[in-house]
C-alpha positions as a Markdown table, in Angstrom:
| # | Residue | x | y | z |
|---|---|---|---|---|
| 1 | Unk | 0.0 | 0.0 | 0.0 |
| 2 | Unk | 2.1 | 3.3 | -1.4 |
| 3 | Unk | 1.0 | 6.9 | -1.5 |
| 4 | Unk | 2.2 | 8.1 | -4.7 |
| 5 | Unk | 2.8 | 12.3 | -5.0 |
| 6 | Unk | 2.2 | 13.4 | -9.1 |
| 7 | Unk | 3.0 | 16.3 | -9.5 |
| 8 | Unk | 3.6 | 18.7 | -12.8 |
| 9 | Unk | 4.7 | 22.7 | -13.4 |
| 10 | Unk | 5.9 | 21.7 | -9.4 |
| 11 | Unk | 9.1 | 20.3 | -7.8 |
| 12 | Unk | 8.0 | 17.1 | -6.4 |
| 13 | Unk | 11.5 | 16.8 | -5.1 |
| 14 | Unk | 10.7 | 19.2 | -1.9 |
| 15 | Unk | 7.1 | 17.4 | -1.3 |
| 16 | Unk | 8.3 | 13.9 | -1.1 |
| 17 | Unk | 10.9 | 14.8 | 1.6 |
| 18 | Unk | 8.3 | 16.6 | 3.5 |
| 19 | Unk | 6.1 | 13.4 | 3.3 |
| 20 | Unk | 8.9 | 11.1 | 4.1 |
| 21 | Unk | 9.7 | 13.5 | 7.0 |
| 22 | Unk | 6.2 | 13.2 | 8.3 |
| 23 | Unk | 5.6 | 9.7 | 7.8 |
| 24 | Unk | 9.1 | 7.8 | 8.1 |
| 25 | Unk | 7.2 | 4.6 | 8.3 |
| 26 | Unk | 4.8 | 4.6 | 5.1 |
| 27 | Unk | 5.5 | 3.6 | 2.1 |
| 28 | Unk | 5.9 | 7.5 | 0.0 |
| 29 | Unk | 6.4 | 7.5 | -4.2 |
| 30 | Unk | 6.7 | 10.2 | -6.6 |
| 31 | Unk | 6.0 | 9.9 | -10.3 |
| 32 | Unk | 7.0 | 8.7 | -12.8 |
| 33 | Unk | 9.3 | 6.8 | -10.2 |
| 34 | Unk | 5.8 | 4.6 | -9.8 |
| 35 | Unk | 7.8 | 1.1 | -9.3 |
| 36 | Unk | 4.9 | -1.7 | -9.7 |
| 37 | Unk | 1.4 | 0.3 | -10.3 |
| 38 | Unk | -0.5 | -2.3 | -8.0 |
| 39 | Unk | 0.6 | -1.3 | -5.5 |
| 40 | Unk | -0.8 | 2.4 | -5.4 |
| 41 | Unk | -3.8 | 3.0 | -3.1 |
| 42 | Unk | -3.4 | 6.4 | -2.6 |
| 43 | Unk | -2.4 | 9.2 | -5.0 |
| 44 | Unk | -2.2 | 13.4 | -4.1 |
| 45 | Unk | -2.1 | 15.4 | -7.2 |
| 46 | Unk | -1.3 | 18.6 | -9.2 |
| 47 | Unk | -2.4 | 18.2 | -12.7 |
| 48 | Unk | -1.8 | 14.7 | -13.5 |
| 49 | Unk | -1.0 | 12.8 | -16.5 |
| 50 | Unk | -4.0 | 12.2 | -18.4 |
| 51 | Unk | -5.3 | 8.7 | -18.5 |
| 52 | Unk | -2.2 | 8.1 | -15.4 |
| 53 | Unk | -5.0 | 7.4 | -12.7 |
| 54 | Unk | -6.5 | 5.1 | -14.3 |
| 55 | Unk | -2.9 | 2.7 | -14.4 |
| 56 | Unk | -3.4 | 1.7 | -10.9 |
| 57 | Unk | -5.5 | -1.2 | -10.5 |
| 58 | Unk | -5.9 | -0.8 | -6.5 |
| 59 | Unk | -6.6 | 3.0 | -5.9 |
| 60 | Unk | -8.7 | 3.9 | -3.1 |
| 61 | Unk | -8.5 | 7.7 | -3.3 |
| 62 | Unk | -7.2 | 10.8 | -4.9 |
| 63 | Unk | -6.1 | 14.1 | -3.2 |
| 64 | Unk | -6.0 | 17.4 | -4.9 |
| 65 | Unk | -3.3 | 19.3 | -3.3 |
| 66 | Unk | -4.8 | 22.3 | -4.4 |
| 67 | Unk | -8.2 | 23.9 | -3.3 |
| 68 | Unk | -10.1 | 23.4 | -6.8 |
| 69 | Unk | -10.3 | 19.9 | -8.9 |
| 70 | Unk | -10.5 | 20.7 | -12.5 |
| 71 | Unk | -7.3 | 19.5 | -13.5 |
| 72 | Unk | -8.0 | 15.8 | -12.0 |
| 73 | Unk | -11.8 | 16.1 | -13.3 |
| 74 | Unk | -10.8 | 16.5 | -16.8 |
| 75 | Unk | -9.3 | 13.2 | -17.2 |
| 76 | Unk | -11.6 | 11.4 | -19.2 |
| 77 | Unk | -10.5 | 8.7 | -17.7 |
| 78 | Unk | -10.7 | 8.9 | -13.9 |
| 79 | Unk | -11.3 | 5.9 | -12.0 |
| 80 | Unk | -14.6 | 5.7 | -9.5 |
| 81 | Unk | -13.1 | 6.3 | -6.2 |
| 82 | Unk | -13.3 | 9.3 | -3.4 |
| 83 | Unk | -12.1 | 12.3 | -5.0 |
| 84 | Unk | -11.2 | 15.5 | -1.6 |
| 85 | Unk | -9.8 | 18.8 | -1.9 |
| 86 | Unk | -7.2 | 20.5 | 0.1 |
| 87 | Unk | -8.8 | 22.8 | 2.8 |
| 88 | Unk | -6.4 | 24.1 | 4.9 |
| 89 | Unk | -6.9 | 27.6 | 7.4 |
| 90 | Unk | -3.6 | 29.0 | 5.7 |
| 91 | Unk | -4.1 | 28.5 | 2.4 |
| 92 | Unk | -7.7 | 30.4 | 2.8 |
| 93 | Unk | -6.0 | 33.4 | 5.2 |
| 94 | Unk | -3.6 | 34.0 | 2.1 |
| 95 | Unk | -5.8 | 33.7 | -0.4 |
| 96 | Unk | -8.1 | 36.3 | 2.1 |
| 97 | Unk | -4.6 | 38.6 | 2.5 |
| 98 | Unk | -4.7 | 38.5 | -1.7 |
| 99 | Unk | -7.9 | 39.7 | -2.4 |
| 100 | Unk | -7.9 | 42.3 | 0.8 |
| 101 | Unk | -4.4 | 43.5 | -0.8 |
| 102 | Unk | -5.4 | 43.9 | -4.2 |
| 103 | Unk | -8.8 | 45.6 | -3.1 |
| 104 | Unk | -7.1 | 48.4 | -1.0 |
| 105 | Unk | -4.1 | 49.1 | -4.4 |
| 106 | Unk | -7.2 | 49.4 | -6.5 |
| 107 | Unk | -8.8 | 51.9 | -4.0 |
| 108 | Unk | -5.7 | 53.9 | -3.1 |
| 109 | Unk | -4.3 | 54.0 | -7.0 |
| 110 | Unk | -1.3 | 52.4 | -5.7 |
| 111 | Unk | -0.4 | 51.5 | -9.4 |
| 112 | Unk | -0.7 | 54.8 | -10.6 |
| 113 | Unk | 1.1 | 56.3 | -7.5 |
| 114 | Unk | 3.6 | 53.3 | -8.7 |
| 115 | Unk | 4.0 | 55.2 | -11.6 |
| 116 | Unk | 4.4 | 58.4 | -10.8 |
| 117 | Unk | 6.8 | 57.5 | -8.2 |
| 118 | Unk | 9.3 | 56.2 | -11.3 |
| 119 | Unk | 8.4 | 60.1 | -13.2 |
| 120 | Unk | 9.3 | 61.5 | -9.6 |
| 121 | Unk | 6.5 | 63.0 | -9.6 |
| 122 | Unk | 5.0 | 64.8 | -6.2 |
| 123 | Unk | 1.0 | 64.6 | -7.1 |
| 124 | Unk | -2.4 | 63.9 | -5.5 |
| 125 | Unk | -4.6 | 61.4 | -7.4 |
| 126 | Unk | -8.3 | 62.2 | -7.2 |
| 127 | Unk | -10.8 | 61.4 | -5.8 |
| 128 | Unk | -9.1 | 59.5 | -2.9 |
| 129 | Unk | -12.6 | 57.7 | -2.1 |
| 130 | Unk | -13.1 | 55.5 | 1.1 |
| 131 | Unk | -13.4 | 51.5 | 1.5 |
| 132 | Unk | -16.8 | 52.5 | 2.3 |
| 133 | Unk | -17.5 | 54.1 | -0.9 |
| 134 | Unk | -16.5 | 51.2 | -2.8 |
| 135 | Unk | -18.9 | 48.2 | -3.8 |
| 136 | Unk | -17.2 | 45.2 | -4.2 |
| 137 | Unk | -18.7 | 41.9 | -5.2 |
| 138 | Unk | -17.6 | 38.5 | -4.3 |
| 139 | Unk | -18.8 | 35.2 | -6.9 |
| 140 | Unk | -17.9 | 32.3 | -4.7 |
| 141 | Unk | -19.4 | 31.7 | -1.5 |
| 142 | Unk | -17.6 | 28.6 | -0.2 |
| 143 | Unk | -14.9 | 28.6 | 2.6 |
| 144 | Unk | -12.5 | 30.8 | 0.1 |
| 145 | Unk | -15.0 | 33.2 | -0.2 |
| 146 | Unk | -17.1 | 33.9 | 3.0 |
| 147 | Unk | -13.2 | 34.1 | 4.8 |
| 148 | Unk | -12.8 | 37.2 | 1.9 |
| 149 | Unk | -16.0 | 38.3 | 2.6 |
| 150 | Unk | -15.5 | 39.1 | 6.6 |
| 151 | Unk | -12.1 | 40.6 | 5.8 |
| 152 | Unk | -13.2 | 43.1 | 3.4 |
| 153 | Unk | -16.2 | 44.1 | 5.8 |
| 154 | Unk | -13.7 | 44.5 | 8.8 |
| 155 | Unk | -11.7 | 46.7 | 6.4 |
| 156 | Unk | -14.9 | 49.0 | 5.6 |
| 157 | Unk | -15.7 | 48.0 | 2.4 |
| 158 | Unk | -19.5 | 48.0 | 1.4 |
| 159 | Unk | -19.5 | 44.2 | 0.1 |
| 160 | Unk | -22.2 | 41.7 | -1.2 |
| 161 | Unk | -22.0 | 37.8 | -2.1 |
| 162 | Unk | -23.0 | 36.0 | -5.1 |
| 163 | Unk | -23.3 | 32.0 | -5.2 |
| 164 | Unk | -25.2 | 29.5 | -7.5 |
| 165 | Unk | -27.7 | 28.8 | -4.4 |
| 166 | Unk | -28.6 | 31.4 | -1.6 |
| 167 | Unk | -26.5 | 31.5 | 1.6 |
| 168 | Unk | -27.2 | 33.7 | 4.3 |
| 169 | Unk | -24.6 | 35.8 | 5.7 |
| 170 | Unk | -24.7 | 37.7 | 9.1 |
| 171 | Unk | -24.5 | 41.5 | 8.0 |
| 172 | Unk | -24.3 | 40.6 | 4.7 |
| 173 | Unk | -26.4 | 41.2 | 1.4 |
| 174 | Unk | -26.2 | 38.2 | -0.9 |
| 175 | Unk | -27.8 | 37.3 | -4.2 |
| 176 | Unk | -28.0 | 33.7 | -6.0 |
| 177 | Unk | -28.5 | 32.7 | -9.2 |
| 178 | Unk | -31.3 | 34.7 | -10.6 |
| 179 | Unk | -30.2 | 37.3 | -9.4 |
| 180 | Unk | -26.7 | 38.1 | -11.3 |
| 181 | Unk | -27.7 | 40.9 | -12.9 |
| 182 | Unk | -28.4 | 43.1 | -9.9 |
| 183 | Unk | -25.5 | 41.7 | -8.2 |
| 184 | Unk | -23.5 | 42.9 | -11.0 |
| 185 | Unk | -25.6 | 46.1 | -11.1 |
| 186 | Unk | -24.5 | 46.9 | -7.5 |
| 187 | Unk | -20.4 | 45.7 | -7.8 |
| 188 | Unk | -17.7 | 47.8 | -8.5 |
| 189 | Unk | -15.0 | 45.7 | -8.1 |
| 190 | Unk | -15.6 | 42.0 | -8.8 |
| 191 | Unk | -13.6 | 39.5 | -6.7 |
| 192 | Unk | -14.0 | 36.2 | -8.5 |
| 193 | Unk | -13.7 | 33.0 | -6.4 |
| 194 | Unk | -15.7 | 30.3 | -8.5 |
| 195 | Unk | -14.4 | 27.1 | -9.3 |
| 196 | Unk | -14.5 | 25.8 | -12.7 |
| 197 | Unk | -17.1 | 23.7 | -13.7 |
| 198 | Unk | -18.9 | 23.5 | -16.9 |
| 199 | Unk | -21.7 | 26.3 | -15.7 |
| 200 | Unk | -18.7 | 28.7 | -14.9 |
| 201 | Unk | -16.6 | 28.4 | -17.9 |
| 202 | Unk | -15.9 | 31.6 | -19.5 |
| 203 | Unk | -18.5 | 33.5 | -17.2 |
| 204 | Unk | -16.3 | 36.1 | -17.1 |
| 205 | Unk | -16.9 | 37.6 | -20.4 |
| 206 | Unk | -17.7 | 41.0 | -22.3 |
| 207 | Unk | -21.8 | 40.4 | -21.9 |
| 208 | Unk | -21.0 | 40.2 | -17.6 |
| 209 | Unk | -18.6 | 43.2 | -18.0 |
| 210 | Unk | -21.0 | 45.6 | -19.4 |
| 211 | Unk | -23.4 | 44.6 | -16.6 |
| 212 | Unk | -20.9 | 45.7 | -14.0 |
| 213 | Unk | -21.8 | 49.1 | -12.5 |
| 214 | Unk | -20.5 | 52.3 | -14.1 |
| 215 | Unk | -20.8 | 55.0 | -12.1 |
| 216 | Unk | -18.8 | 54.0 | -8.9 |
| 217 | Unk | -16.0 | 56.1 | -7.1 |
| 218 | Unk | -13.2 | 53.9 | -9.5 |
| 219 | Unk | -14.5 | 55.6 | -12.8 |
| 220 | Unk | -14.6 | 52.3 | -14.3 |
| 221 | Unk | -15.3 | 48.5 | -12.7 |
| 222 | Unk | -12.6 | 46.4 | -11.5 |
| 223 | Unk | -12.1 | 42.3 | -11.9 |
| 224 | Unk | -9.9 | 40.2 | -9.6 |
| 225 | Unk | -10.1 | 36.9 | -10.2 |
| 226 | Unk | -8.4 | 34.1 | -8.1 |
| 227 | Unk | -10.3 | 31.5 | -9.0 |
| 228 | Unk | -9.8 | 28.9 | -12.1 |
| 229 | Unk | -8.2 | 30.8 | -15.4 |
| 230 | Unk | -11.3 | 28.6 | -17.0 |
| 231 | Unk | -13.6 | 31.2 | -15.4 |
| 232 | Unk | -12.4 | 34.0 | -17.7 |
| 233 | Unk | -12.5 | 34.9 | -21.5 |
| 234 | Unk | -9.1 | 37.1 | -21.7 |
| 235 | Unk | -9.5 | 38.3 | -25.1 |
| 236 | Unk | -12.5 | 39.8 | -23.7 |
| 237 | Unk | -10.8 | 41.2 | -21.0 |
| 238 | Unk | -8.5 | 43.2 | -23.0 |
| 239 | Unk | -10.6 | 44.7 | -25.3 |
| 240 | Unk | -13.3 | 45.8 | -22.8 |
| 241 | Unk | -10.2 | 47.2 | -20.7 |
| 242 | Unk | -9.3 | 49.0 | -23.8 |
| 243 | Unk | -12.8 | 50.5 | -24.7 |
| 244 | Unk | -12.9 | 52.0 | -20.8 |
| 245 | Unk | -15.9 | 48.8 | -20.1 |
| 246 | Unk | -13.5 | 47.5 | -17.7 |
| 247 | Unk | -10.9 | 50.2 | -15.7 |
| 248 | Unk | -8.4 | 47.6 | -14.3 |
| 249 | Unk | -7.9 | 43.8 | -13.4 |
| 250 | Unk | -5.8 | 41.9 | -11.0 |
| 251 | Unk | -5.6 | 38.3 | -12.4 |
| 252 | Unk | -3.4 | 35.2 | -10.3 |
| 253 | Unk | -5.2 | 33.0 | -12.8 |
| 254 | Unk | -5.0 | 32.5 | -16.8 |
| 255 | Unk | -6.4 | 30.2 | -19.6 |
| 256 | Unk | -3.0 | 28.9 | -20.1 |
| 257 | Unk | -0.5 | 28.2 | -17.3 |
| 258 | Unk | 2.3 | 29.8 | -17.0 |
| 259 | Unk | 1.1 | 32.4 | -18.7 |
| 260 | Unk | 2.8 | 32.6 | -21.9 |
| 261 | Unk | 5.8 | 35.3 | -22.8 |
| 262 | Unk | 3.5 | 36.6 | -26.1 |
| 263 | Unk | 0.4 | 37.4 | -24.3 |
| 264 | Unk | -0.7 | 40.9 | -24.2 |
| 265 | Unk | -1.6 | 40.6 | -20.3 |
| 266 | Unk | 2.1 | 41.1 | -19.2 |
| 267 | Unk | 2.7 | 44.3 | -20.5 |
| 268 | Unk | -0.9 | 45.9 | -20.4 |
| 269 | Unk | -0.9 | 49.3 | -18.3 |
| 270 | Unk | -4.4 | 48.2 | -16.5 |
| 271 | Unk | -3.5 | 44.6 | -15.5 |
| 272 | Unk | -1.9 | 43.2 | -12.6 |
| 273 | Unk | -0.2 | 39.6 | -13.0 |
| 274 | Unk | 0.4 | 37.4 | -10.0 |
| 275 | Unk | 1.8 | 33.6 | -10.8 |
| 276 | Unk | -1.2 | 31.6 | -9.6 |
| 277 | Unk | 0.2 | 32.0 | -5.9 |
| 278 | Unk | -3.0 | 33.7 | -4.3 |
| 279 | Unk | -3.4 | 31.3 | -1.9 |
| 280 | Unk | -0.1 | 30.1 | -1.2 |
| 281 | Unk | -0.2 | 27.2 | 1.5 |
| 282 | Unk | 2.2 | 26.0 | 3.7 |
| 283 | Unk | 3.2 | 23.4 | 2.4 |
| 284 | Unk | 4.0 | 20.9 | 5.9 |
| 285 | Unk | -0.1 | 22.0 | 6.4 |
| 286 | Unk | -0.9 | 20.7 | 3.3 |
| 287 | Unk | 1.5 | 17.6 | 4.0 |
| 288 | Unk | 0.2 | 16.6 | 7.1 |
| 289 | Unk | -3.7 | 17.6 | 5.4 |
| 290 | Unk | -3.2 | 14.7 | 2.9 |
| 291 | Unk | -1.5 | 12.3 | 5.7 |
| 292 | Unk | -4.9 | 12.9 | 7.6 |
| 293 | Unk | -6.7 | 11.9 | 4.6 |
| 294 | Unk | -5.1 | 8.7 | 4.0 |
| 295 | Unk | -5.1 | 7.7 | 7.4 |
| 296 | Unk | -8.5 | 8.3 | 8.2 |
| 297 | Unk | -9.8 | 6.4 | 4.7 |
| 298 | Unk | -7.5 | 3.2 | 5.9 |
| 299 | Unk | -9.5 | 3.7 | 9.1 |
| 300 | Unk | -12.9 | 3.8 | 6.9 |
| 301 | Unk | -13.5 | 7.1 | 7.7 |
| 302 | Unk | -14.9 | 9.9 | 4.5 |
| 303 | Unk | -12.2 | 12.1 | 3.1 |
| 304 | Unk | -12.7 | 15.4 | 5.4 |
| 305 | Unk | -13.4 | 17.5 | 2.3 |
| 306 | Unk | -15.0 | 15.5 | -0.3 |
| 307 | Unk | -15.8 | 17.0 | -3.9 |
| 308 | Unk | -19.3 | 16.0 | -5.4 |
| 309 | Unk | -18.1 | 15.3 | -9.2 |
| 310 | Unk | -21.8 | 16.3 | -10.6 |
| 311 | Unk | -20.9 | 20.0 | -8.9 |
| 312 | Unk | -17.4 | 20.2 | -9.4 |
| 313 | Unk | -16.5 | 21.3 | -6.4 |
């Protein structure tokens, strides 16, 4: 019985020690050094081989060792066993210290201050509005999300919540799914934490831009998405930032991963680029989170945070 660690566009090299170092007494592999495939009951992921999975005749589970599943759900392939998701309180404080960051640049024009800093430049950029002033909008109401939520209330911002069912926050206005459009109608800067699944692909397009509100304290709405590069449409993106439909964006996420050299998004005066490390974990956390996973399913306990493959998520 062998956990096997695949990992790709990662350095397994620093994972498997950690693992070893954590469990000296189990049986720890990393791909493609897979040694007899039988004997792999466990496997913890990072866009895997497709069709790999499906190579192990004695797999009892699969670990994401990232907070969404897309990558392992696409594999046509995938054998019929429990399928969890990291959940870990440090990878949802950073990714909560992301989207508080980028919120508060957006509303102080730190990138234009940025700018005028390098002109040496001594000037006041107007208005200078409040956190209060500013609507912001969160899609994504699961643990990523409502943690995002309650920091950008304790920092004054006047925010609402959007999610494919209605959840009820304390203190906070939320919409669901028929009601997008006044959610939009109400959000200055969008703050996109949806994970991918086939009724979010490419939501974040022109026809949701033009439904963002217009006549906020930013001149112009603001997306930040942190969620699955799926989610967005970045041709889109660019010419709505161009035509003044969009004012800025703050993207850790992209269609392609790492985002290639050629595209337009790296050298765009209105977009910010972060490497897909919005929620960056610690990494013995997320060690000793698949561990607890293994252990408890050899005990015949459920994964703690199991993903539902009909929502995705």
């Amino acid at each position: 019985m062998a956990l096997l660690l695949c990992i790709t566009q990662w350095d397994v090299a620093p994972w498997l020690d950690r693992l070893r170092r954590l469990a000296p007494g189990r049986d720890i592999r990393a791909w493609p050094e897979v040694g007899n495939p039988a004997d792999i009951t466990y496997v913890a992921v990072w866009k895997q081989p497709p069709g790999l999975l499906a190579t192990f005749p004695n797999l009892k589970g699969i670990i994401s060792l990232g907070a969404g599943v897309d990558h392992v759900l696409s594999d046509p392939t995938l054998p019929d066993v429990p399928l969890c998701r990291v959940v870990d309180g440090n990878l949802t404080t950073r990714m909560s210290e992301w989207v508080v960051m980028h919120a508060l640049i957006h509303l102080r024009h730190q990138r234009d201050y940025d700018l005028l800093q390098r002109q040496k430049l001594w000037r006041e950029i107007m208005p200078s509005p409040a956190a209060q002033e500013l609507r912001v909008g969160v899609m994504g109401l699961g643990v990523l999300g409502l943690d995002a939520i309650h920091k950008l209330k304790i920092m004054g911002f006047d925010v609402a919540g959007w999610s494919r069912t209605l959840k009820q926050i304390d203190g906070i206005r939320t919409y669901a799914d028929n009601d997008l459009d006044a959610f939009l109608a109400r959000t200055d800067l969008l703050v996109c934490l949806l994970p991918l699944t086939p009724e979010t692909k490419g939501l974040l397009n022109r026809s949701l831009f033009e439904k963002l509100a217009h006549d906020g304290v930013l001149g112009a709405p603001v997306l930040m998405n942190a969620g699955r590069g799926g989610l967005q449409v970045e041709k889109d993106i660019l010419t709505c930032l161009d035509e003044g439909v969009l004012g800025a964006a703050t993207l850790d996420v992209f269609e392609t991963e790492p985002l290639p050299a050629d595209s337009p998004l790296w050298s765009h005066p209105a977009v910010t680029v972060t490497p897909h490390n919005s929620a960056v974990s610690d990494e013995d956390a997320v060690g000793r989170f698949v561990l607890r996973q293994v252990e408890r399913h050899e005990r015949g306990l459920p994964f703690e945070a199991p993903v539902d493959r009909n929502r995705h998520y």
